[in-house]
C-alpha positions in Angstrom: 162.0 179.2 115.0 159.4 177.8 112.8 155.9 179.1 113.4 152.5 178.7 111.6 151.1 181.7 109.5 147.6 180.4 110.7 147.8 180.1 114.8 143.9 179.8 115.4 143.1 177.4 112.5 145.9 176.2 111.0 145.7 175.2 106.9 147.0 171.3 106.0 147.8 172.0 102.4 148.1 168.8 100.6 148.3 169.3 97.1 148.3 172.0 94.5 148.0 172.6 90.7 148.1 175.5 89.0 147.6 178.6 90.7 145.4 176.9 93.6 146.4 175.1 96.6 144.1 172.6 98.4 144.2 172.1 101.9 143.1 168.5 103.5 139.4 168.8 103.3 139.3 170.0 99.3 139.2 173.3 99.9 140.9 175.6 97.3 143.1 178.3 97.8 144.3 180.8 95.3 148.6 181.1 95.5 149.8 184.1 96.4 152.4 183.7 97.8 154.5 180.7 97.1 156.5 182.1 93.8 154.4 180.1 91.7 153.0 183.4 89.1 155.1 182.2 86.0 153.9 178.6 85.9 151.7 177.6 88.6 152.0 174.3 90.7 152.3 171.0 88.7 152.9 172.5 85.0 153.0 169.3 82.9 156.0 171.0 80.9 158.0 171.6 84.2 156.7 168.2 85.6 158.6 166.6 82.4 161.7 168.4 82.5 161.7 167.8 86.3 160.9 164.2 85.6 163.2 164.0 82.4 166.3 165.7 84.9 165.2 163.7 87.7 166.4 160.6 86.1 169.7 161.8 84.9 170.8 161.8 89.1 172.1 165.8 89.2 170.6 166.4 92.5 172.9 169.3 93.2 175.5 171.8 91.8 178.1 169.8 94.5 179.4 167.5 91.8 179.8 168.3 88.1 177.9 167.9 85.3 177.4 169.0 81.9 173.9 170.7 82.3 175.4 173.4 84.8 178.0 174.2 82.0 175.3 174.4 79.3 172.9 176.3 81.8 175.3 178.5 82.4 176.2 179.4 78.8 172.8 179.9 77.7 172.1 182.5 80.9 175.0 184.7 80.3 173.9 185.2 76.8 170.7 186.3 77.6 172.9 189.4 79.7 175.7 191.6 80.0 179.1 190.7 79.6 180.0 191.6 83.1 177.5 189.6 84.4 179.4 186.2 83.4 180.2 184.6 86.8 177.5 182.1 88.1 176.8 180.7 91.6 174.0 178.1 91.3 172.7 177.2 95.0 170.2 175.1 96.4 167.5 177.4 97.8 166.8 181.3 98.7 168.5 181.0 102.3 171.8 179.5 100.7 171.9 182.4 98.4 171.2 184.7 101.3 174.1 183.2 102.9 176.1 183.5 100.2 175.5 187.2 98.9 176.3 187.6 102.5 179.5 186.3 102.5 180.7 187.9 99.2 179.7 191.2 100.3 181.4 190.9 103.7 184.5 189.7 102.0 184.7 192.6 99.3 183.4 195.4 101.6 185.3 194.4 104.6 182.3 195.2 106.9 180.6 193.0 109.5 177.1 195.0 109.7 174.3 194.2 108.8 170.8 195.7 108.3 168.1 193.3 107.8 164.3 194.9 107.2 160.6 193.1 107.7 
């Protein structure tokens, strides 16, 4: 179920930095869609963290460790009280899965309406 955006001419993207992508032949390619607005590609202060957390071995929220406790804490000061329960997931589609779920199990409903 994978298919390319570009069917005639496909784009080989092979590296990016900031808010340009560069596809196999040097081209560049302003980022517009790849959720990178904040910080761009390759931010030297998200590199380090990355780097600095990288070394530490969390590779996922599977197993504890103290940084999701501390993450945690510091998010659900920055909102409402109610807002206090956290699920930390691996990528959009698990979330998707998972707000799924939830809302099945408190609504009681199977449907679903999903919009392009």
């Amino acid at each position: 179920s994978c298919k390319l955006f570009f069917d005639n001419d496909p784009v080989k993207i092979v590296k990016a930095k900031g808010q340009y992508m560069y596809d196999e032949n040097g081209r560049r390619y302003l980022d517009c869609i790849n959720n990178v607005a904040h910080v761009g590609h390759c931010h030297p202060d998200i590199v380090k963290a990355a780097h600095e957390q990288n070394q530490l071995l969390n590779t996922n929220s599977r197993y504890l460790h103290d940084n999701l406790v501390d993450y945690a804490e510091r998010l659900s000061k920055t909102l409402p009280e109610k807002l206090c329960i956290f699920y930390f997931l691996n990528s959009g589609s698990e979330a998707n899965d998972l707000a799924l779920r939830l809302a099945r199990q408190y609504t009681k409903h199977e449907d679903v309406i999903v919009l392009d």
